[in-house]
VMD Tcl script that draws the C-alpha trace (Angstrom):
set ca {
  {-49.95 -52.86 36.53}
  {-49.35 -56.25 35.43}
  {-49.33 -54.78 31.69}
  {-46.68 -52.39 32.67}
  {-44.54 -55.35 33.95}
  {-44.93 -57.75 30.98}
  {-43.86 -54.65 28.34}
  {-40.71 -54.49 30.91}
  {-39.99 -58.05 30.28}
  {-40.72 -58.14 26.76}
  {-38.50 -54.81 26.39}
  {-35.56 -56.45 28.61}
  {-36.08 -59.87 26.41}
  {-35.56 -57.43 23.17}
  {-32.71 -55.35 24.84}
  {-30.68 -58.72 25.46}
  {-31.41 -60.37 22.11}
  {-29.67 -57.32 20.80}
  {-26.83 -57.25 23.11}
  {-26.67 -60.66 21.88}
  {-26.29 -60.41 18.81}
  {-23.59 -57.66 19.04}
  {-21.21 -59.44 20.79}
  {-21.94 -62.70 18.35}
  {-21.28 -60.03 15.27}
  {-17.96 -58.52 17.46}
  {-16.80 -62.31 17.89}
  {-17.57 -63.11 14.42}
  {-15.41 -59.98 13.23}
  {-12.46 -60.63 15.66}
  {-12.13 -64.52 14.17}
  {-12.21 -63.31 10.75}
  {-9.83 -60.46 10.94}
  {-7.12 -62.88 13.25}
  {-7.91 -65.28 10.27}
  {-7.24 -62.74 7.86}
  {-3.93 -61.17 9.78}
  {-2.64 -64.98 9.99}
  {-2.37 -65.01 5.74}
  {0.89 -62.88 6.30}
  {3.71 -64.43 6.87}
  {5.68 -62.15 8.97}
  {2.87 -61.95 11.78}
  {2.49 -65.89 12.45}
  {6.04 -65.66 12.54}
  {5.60 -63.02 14.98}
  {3.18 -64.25 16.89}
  {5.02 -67.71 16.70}
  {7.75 -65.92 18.05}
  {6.11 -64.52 20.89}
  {4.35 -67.41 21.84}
  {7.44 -69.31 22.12}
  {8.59 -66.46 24.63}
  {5.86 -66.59 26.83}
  {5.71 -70.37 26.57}
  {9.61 -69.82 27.69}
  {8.96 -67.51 30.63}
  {5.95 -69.09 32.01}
  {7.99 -72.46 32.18}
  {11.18 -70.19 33.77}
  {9.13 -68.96 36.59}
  {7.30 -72.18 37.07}
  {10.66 -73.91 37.88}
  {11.92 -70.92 39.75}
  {8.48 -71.45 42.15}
  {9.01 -75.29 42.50}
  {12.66 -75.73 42.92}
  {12.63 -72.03 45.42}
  {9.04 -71.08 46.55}
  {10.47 -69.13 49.55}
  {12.71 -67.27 47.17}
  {10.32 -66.11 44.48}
  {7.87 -65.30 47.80}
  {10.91 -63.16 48.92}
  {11.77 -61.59 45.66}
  {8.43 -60.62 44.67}
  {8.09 -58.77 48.29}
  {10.81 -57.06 47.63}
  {9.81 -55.75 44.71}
  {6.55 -54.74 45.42}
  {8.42 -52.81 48.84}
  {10.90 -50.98 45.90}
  {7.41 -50.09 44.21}
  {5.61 -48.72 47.14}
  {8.65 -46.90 47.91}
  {8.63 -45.52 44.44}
  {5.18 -44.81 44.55}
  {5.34 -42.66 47.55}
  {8.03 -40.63 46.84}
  {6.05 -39.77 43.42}
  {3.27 -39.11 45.18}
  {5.01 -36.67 47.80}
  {6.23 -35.18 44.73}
  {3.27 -34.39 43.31}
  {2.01 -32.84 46.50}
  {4.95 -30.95 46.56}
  {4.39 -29.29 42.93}
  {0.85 -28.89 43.44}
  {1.77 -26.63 46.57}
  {4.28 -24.82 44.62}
  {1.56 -24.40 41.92}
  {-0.88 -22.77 44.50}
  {1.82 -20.84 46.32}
  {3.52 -19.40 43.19}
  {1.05 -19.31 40.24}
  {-2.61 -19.55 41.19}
  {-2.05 -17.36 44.34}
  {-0.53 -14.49 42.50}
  {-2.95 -15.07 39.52}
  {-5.71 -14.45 42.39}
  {-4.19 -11.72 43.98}
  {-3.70 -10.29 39.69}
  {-7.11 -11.17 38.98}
  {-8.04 -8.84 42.86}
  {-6.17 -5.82 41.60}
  {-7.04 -5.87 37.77}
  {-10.82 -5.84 38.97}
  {-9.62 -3.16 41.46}
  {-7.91 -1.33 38.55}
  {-10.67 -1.86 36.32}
  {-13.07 -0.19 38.78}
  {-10.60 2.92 38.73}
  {-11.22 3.23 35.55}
  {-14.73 3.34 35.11}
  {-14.57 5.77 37.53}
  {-11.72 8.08 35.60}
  {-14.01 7.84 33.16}
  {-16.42 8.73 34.71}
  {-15.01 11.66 36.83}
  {-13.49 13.13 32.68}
  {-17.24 12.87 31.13}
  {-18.29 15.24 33.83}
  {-15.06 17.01 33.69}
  {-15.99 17.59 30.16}
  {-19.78 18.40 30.16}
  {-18.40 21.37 32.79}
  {-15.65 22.55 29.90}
  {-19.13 22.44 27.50}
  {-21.14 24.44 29.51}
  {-18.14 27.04 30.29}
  {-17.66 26.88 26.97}
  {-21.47 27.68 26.09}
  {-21.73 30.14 28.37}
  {-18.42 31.85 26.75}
  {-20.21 31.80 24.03}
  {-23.62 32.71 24.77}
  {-21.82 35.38 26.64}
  {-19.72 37.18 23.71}
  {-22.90 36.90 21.48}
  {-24.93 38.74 23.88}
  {-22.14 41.47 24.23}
  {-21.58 41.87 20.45}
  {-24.91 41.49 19.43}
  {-25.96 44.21 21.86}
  {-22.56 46.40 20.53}
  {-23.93 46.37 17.31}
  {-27.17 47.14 17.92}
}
mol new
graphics top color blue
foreach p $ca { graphics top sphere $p radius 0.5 }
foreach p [lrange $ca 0 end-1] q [lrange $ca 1 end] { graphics top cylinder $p $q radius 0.2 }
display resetview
């Protein structure tokens, strides 16, 4: 038993030495390639850019918080009232077309699928009904025959 639980230890040791060295080799790779995308020009301008914008906005809504806490409080309420609103009417919506989908494609597809098995069984029995139509119109047929051999071999005779 005590075997069993030291190879479970020495497999989870192994396990997480790998894991470790997977996300050293993915952190590794991600500083070299932002190393290697900061030689162009246009991206540190870029992300220069950017950073100034979010430096920008971050120090808007800062001041926006201090000088009207109440405000912001109020604003961001209302906002997230305008979303649930939003959100509800899409999802009424989209209970709304999946009814429509049952009522007017998957019932009918149901009710196709009901009568095409219906009219496949009609069918099979057609078919059915003309093989035995047809073995009768063989033996008529073979008893014509049989029939006007016996009468003209026995005229001939």
């Amino acid at each position: 038993m005590t075997q069993a639980a030291t190879y479970n230890n020495v497999s989870t040791t192994i396990q997480n030495e790998k894991n470790g060295k997977l996300i050293k080799g993915m952190m590794i790779g991600a500083v070299i390639g932002g190393a290697l995308t900061m030689l162009d020009s246009n991206t540190r301008n870029k992300i220069t850019a950017t950073t100034k914008n979010m430096k920008d906005s971050t120090i808007d809504m800062y001041s926006q918080v201090k000088n009207n806490p109440s405000e912001v409080k109020d604003d961001l309420q209302e906002r997230l009232k305008s979303a649930s609103t939003v959100l509800k009417e899409a999802i009424r919506d989209a209970q709304n077309l999946y009814e429509k989908v049952n009522e007017n494609i998957l019932f009918p597809v149901s009710v196709l699928k009901e009568e095409s098995s219906d009219i496949l069984s009609s069918a099979k029995e057609v078919t059915t009904d003309i093989k035995e139509i047809g073995g009768k119109v063989k033996e008529a047929g073979e008893e014509v025959i049989d029939g006007s051999n016996g009468q003209s071999n026995g005229a001939y005779n």
